[in-house]
Backbone as JSON Lines, residues from 0, in Angstrom:
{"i":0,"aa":"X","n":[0.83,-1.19,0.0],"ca":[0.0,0.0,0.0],"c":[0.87,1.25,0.0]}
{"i":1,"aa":"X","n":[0.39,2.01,-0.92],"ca":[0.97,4.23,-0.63],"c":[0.92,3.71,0.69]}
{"i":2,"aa":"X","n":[2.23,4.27,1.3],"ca":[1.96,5.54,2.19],"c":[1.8,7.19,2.34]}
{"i":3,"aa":"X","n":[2.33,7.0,1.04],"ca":[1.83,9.19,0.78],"c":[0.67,9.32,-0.16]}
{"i":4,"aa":"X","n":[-0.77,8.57,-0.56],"ca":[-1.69,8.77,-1.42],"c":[-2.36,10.18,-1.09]}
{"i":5,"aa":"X","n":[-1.84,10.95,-2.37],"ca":[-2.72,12.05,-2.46],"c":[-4.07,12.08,-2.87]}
{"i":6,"aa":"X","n":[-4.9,12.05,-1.82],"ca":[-6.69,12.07,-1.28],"c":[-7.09,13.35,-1.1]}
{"i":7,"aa":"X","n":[-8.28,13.9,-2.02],"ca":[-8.52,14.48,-2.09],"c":[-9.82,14.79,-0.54]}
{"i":8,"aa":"X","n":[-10.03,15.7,-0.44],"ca":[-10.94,16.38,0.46],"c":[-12.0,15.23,0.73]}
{"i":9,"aa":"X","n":[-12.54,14.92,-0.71],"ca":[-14.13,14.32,-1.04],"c":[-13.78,12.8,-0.65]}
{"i":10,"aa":"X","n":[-12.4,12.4,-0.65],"ca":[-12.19,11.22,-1.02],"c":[-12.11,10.58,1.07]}
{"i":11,"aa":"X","n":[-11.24,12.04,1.39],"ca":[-11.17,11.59,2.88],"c":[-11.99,10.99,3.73]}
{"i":12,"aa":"X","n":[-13.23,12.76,3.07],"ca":[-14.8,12.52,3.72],"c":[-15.06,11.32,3.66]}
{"i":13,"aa":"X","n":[-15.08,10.3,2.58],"ca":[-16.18,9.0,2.22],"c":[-15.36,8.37,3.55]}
{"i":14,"aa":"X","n":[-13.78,8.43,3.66],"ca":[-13.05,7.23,4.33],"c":[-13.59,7.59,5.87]}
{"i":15,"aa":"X","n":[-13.4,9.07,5.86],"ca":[-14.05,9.18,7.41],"c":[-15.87,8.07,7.92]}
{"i":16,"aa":"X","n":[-16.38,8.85,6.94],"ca":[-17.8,8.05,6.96],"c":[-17.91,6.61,6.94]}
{"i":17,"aa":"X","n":[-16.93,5.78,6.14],"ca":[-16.66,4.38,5.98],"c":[-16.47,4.45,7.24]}
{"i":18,"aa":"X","n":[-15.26,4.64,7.81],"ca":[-15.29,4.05,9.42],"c":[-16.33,4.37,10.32]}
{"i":19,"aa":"X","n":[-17.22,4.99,10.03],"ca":[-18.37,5.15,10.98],"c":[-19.53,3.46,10.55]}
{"i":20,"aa":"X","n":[-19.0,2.73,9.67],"ca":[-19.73,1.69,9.04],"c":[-20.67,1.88,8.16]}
{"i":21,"aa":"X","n":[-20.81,3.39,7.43],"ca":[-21.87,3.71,6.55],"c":[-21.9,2.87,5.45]}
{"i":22,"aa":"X","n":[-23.24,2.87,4.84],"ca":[-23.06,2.36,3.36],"c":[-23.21,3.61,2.11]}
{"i":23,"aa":"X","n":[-23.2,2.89,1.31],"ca":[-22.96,3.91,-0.09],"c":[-24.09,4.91,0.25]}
{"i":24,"aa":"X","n":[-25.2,4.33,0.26],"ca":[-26.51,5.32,0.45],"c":[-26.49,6.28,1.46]}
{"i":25,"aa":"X","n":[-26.22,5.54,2.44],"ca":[-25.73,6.44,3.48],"c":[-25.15,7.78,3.6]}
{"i":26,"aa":"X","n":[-23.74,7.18,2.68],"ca":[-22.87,8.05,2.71],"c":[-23.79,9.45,1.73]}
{"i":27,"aa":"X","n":[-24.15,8.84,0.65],"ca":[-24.72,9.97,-0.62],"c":[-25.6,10.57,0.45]}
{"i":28,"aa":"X","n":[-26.81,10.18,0.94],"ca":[-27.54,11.03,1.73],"c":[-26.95,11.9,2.41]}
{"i":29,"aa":"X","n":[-25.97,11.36,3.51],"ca":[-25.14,12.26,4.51],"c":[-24.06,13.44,3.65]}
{"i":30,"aa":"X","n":[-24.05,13.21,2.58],"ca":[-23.01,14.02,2.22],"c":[-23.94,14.98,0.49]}
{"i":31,"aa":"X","n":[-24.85,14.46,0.45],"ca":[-25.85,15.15,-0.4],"c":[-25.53,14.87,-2.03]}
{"i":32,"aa":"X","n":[-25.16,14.23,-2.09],"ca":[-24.47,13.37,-3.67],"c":[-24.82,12.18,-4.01]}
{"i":33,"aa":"X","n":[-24.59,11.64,-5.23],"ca":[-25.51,10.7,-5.83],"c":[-24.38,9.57,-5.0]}
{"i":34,"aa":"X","n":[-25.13,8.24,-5.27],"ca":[-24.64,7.04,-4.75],"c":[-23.23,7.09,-5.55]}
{"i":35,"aa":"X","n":[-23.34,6.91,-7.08],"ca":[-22.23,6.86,-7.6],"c":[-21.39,8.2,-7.48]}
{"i":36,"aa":"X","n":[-21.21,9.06,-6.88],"ca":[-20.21,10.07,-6.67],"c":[-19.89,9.02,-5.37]}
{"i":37,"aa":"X","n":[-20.23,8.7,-4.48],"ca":[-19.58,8.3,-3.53],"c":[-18.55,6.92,-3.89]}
{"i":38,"aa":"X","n":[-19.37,6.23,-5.16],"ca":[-18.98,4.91,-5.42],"c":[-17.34,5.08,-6.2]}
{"i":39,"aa":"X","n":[-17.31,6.16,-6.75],"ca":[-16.34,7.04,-7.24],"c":[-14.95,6.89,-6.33]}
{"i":40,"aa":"X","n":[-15.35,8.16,-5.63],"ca":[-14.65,8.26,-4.24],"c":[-13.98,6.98,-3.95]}
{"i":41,"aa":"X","n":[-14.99,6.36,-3.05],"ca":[-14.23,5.38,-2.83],"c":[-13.52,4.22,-3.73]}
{"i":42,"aa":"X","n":[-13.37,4.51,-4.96],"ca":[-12.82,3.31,-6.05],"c":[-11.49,4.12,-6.24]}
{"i":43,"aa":"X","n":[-11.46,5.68,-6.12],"ca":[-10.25,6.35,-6.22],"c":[-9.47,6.28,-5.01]}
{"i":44,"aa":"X","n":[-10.07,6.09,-4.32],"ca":[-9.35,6.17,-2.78],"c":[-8.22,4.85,-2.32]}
{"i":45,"aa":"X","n":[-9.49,3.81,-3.32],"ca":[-8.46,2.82,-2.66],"c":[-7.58,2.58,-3.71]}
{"i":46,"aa":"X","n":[-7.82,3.17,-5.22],"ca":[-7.18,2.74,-5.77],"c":[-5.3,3.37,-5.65]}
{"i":47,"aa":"X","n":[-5.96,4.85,-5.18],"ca":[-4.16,5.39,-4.98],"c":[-3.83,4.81,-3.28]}
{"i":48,"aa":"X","n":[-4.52,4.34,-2.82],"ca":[-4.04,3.79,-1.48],"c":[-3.18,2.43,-1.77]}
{"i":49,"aa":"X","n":[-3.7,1.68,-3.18],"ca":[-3.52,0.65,-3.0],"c":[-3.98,-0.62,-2.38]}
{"i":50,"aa":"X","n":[-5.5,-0.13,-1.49],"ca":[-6.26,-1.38,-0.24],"c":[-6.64,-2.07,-1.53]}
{"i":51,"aa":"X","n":[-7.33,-3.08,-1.11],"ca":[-8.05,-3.73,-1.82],"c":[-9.55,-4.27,-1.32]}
{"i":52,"aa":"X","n":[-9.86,-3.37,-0.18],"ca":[-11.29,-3.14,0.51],"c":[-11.6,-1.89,1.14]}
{"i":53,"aa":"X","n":[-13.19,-1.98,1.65],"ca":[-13.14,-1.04,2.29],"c":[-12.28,-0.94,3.85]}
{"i":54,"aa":"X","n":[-12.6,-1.95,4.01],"ca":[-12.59,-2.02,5.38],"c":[-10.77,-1.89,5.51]}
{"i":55,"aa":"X","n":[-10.01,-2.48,4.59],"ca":[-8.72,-2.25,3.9],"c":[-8.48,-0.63,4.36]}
{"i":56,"aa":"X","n":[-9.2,0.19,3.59],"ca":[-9.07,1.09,3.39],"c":[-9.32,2.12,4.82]}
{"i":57,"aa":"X","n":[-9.87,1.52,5.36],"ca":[-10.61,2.52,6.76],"c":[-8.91,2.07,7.66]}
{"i":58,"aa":"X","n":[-8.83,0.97,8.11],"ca":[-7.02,0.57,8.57],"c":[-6.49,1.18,8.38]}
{"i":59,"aa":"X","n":[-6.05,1.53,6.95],"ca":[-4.81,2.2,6.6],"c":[-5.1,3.14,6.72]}
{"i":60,"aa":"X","n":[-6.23,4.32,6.7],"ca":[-6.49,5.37,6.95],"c":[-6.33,5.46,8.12]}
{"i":61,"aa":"X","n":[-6.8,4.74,9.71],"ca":[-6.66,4.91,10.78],"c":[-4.86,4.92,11.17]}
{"i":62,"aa":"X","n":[-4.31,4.62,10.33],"ca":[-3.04,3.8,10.56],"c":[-2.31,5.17,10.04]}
{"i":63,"aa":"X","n":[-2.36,5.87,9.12],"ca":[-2.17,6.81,8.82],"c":[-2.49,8.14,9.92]}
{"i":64,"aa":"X","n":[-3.79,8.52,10.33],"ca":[-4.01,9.58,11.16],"c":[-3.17,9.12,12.59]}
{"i":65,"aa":"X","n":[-2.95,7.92,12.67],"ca":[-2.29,7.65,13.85],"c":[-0.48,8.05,14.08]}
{"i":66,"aa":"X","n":[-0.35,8.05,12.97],"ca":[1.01,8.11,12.35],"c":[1.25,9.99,12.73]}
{"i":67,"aa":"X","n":[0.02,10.78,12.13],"ca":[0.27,12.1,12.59],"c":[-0.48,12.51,13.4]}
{"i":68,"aa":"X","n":[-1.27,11.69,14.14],"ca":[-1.71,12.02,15.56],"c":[-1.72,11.72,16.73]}
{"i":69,"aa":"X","n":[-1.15,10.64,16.8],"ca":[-0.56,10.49,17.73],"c":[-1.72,9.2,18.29]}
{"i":70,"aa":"X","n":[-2.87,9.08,17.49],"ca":[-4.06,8.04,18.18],"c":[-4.94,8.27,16.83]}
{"i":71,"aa":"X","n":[-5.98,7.28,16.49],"ca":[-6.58,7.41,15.58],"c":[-7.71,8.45,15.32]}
{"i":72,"aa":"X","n":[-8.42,9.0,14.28],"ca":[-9.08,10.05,14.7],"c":[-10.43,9.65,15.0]}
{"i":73,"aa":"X","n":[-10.52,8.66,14.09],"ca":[-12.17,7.62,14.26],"c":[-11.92,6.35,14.76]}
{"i":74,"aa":"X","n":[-13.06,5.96,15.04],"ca":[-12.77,4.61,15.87],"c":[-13.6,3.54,14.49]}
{"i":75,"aa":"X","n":[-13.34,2.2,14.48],"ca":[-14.17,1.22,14.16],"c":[-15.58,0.89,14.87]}
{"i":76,"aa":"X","n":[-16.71,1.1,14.5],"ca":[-17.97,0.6,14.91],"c":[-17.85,-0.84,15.26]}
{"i":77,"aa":"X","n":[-18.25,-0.8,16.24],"ca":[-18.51,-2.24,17.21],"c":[-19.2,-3.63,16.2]}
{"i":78,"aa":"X","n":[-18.11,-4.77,16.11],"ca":[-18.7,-5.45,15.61],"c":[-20.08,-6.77,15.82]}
{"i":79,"aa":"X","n":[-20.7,-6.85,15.06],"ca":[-22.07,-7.12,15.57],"c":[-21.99,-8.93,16.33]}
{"i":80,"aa":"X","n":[-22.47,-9.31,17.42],"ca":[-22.56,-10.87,18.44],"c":[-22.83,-11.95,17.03]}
């Protein structure tokens, strides 16, 4: 995987929202854009990241903000019994 993938603003947003466990719809509602702008996003995101999931992708993102923050900025949603 990049470790320096240049992510755009739109692209962050989706990764932030992914770790909240959203789905595509989700995300478009919450962020006021069609499903496929989000579906976008995230196909660019991982593609300069290099993940090869979402959930891929939310890691290395946490793994990253941790890197310049010292702790992650979002957490993983609790996985379900």
């Amino acid at each position: 995987m990049a470790h320096s993938a240049k992510l755009t603003q739109a692209e962050i947003n989706v990764i932030q929202l992914l770790s909240h466990g959203m789905s595509n719809k989700a995300m478009a509602q919450t962020s006021m854009v069609s499903i496929r702008t989000i579906e976008s996003h995230v196909s660019h995101a991982l593609m300069k990241t290099g993940c090869r999931s979402r959930l891929e992708l939310v890691l290395w993102w946490q793994k990253q903000t941790r890197a310049l923050h010292g702790q992650p900025i979002s957490k993983l949603p609790p996985m379900p019994a």
